[in-house]
VOGU-3710 file (C-alpha; in Angstrom, 3 decimals, decimal comma):
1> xxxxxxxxxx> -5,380/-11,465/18,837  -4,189/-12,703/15,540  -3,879/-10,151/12,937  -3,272/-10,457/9,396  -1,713/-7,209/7,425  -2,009/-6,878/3,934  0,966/-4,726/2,844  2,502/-4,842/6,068  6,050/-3,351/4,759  4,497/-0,058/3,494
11> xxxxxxxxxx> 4,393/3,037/5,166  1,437/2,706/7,103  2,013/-0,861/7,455  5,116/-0,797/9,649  3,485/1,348/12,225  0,173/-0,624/12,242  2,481/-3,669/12,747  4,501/-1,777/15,442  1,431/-0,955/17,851  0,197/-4,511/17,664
21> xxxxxxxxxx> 3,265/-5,897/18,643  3,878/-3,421/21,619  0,436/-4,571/22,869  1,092/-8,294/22,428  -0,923/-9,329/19,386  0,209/-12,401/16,896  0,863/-10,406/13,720  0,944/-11,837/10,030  2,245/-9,055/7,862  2,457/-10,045/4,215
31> xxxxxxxxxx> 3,769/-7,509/1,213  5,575/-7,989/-2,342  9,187/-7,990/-0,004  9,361/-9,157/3,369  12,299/-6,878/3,970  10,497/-3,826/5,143  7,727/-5,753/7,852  8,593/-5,462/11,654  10,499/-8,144/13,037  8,702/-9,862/15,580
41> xxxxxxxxxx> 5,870/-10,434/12,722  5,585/-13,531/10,728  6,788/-12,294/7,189  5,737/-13,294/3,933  6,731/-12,022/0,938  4,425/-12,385/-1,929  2,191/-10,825/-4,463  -1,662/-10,931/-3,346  -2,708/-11,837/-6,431  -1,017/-14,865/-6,274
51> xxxxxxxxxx> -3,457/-17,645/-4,499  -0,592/-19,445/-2,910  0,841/-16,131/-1,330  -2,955/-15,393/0,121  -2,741/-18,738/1,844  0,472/-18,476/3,367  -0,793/-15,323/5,050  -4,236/-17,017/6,252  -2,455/-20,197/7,037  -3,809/-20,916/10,675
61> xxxxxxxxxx> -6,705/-18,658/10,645  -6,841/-14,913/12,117  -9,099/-12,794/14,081  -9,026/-10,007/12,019  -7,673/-8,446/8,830  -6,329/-5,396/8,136  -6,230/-4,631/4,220  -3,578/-2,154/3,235  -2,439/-3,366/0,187  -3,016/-1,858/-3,044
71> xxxxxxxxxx> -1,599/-0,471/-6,423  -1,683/3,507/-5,778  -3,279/6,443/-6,991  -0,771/7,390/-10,124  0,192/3,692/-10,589  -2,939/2,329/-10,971  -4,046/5,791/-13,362  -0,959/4,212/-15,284  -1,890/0,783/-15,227  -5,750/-0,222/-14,576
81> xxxxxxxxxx> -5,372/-3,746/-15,207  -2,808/-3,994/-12,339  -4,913/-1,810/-10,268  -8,019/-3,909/-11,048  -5,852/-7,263/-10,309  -5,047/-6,120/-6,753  -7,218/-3,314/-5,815  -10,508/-5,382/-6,731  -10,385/-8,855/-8,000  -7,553/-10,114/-5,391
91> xxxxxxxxxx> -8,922/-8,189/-2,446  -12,346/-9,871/-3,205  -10,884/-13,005/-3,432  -8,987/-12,569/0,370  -12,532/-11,461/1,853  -14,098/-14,691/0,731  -10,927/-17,214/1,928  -10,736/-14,944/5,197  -14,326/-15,577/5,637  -14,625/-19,475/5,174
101> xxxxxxxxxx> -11,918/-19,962/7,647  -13,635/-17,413/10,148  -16,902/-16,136/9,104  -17,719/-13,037/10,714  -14,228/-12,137/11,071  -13,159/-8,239/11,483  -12,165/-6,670/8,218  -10,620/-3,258/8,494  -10,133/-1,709/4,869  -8,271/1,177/3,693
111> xxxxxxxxxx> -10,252/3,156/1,086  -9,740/6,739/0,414  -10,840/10,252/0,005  -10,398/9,371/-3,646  -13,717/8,228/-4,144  -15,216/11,533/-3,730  -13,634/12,235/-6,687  -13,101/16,359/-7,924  -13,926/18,868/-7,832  -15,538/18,710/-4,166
121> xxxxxxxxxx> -18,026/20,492/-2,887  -18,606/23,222/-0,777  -18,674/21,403/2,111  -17,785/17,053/2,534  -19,495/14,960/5,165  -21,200/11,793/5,636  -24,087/12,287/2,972  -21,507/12,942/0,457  -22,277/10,395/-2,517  -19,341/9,221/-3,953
131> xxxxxxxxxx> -18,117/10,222/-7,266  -14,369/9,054/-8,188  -13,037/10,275/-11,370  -8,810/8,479/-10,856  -9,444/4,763/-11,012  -7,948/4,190/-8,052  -11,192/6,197/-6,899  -13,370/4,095/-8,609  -11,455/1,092/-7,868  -11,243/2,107/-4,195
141> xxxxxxxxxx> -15,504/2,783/-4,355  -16,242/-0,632/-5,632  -14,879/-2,484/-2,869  -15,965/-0,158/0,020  -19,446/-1,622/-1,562  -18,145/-5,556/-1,442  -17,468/-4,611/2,246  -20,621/-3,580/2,591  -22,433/-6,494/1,124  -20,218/-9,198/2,596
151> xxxxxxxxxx> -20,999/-7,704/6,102  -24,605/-7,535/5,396  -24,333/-11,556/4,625  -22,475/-12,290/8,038  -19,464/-13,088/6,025  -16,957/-10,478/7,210  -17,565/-7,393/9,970  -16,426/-5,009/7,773  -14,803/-1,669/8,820  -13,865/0,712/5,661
161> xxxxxxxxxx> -11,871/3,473/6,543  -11,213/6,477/4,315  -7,891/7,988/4,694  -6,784/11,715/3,848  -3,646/12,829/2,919  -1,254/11,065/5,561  1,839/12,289/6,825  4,712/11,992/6,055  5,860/9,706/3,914  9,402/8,187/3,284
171> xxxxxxxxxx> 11,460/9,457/0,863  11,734/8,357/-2,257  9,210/7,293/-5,294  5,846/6,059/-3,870  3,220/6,310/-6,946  1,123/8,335/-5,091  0,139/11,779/-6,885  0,012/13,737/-3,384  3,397/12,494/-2,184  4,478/16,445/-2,822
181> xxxxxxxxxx> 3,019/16,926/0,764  5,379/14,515/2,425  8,538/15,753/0,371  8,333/19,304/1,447  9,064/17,638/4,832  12,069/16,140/3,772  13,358/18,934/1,889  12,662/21,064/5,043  14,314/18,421/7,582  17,504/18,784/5,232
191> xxxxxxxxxx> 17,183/22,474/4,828  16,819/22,520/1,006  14,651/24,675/-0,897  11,358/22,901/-2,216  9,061/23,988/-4,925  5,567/23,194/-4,045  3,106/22,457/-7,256  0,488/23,659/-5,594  -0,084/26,653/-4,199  0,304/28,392/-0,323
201> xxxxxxxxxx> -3,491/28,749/0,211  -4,193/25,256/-1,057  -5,786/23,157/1,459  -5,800/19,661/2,589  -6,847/16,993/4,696  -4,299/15,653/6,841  -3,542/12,988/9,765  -0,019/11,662/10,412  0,622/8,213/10,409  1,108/7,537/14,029
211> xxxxxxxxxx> -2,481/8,514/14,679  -3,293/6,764/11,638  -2,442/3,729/13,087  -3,906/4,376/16,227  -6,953/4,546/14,349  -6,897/0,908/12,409  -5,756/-0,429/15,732  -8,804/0,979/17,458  -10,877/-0,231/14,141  -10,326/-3,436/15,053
221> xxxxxxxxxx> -12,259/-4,065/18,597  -14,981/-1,013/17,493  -18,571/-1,909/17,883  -19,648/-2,330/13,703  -23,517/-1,137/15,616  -21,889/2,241/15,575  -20,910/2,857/11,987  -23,376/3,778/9,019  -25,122/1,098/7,096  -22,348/0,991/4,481
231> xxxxxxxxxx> -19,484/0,120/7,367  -17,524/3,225/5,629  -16,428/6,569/7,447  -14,088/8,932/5,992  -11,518/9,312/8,827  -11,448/12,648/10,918  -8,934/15,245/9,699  -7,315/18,671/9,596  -7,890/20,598/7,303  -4,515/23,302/6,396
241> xxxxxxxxxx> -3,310/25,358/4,430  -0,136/24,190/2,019  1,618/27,303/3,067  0,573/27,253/7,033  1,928/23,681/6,652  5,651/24,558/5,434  5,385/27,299/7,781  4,937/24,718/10,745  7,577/22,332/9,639  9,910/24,879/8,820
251> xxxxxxxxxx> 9,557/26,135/12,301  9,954/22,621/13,751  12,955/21,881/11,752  14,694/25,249/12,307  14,903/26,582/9,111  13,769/29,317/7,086  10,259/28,789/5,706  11,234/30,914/2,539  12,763/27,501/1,454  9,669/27,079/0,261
261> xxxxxxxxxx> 8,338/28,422/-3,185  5,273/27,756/-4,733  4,302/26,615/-8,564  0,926/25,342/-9,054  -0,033/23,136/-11,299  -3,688/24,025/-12,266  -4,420/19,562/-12,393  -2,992/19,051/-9,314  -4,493/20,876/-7,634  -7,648/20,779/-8,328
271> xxxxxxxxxx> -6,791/16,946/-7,411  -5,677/17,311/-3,721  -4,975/20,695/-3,041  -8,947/22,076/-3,281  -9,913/20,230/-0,136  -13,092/22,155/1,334  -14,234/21,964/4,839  -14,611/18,403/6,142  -17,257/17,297/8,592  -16,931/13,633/10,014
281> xxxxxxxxxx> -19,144/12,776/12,775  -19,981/9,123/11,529  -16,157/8,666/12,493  -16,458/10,554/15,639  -18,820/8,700/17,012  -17,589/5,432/16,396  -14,402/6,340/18,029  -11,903/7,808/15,551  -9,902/10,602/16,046  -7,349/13,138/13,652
291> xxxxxxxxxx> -3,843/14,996/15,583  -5,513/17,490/17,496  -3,655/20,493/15,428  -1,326/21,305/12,999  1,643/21,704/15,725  1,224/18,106/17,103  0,513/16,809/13,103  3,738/18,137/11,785  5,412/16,935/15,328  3,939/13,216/14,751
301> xxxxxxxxxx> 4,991/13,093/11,470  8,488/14,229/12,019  9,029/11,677/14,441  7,730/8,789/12,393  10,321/9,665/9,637  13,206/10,031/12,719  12,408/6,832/13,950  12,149/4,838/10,457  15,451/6,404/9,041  16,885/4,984/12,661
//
């Protein structure tokens, strides 16, 4: 199979593009720097709102698409007009050039729990409505619909995942607003102290990346019959505690979880640390799957940041 991956050098990018070359697939991985996607894929570095850099990465057709790229959470709350560049109008514009070389071809898109907006409610499942109140919410809402629509045509077979809070990240300034969850993991690996801004019985929704990946991968041969009329499901996840989190990664890493203090800000919390429970069966059934538990989560997760500091 011939896979093309928008932002193929990001975090979940480079492990998406890792499982499909261990099981042989043609990969196309395109992102603003070439640097940071696999070798053994085709790299292209460009901006995907640049026409020419869209057609590199389509050049010779594909059997599927898997659409990563995007201007985050906090960046695109900062900037809306470069969140409404690549988030809508050049992700709209790759759906309709992927489907006039290939029409019907797989789409698998990356939305997020974002469009629910906050605060939640008591419970989250599949009758949910969306509500987004970031931009990158609303931004990510509006194309789970063009999805949607271009499936309904025959243009695309659209698959829009929503992912959770996913674990962990690499170090350093991402432009994501919930990146405090992935560096209390690296502050426990190096056995410094952390302050966490929101509190120990703050809750989220979690999935590390490895089965993250394992999920797109699986996205992309799933039988569209089994998903909800809209193509979306928001992706099956744990649901912990902040403080039963350090607790676990503390313990992994050998360290003290009293490293840990807590200092919650009221915003942020409210924001991604209020997460209620979460009921996914839409996602269940079509195949999708979180860690298991916290144990294996936090064990997945420290591996993926052992193996990409390697």
């Amino acid at each position: 199979m011939r896979v093309v991956v928008t932002g193929a050098g990001g975090f979940v990018g480079r492990e998406i593009v890792g499982l499909l070359l261990a099981r042989g697939d043609e990969v196309v991985g395109i992102d603003t720097a070439a640097g940071g996607i696999a070798a053994g894929a085709r790299a292209i570095a460009g901006d995907l709102g640049d026409p020419a850099a869209r057609a590199a990465a389509l050049d010779g057709g594909c059997d599927a698409l898997i659409h990563l790229a995007t201007v985050p959470g906090g960046a695109a709350e900062a900037d809306p007009a470069a969140s409404r560049r690549i988030n809508i109008d050049a992700m709209y514009d790759l759906l309709l050039e992927a489907s006039a070389l290939k029409p019907g071809v797989r789409v698998v898109y990356a939305s997020s729990i974002a469009v629910f907006g906050d605060p939640l409610p008591p419970l989250v499942d599949d009758a949910t409505p969306l509500s987004p109140k970031m931009i990158y919410g609303g931004h990510k809402a509006m194309m789970e619909h063009a999805v949607a629509m271009l499936s309904n045509r025959g243009m695309i077979d659209g698959v829009t995942v929503r992912l959770p809070g996913i674990l962990a990240r690499p170090k350093g300034p991402s432009g994501m607003k919930s990146a405090f969850m992935s560096d209390m993991f690296h502050a426990l690996m190096a056995g410094e102290g952390f302050t966490c801004p929101v509190s120990a019985t703050g809750t989220i929704w979690a999935q590390s990346v490895r089965q993250c990946a394992k999920n797109f991968v699986h996205a992309l041969t799933l039988d569209s019959a089994l998903l909800p009329p809209g193509r979306a499901v928001t992706l099956p996840a744990l649901r912990i505690a902040m403080g039963d989190l350090a607790g676990e990664i503390a313990s992994q890493c050998g360290v003290l979880a009293d490293l840990v203090s807590y200092a919650p800000d009221g915003a942020l919390e409210a924001a991604f640390a209020a997460q209620p429970p979460l009921l996914t069966p839409a996602a269940e059934l079509a195949g999708f799957a979180h860690d298991g538990d916290t144990a294996t989560l936090v064990a997945n997760a420290l591996l993926a940041i052992k193996s990409a500091t390697n």
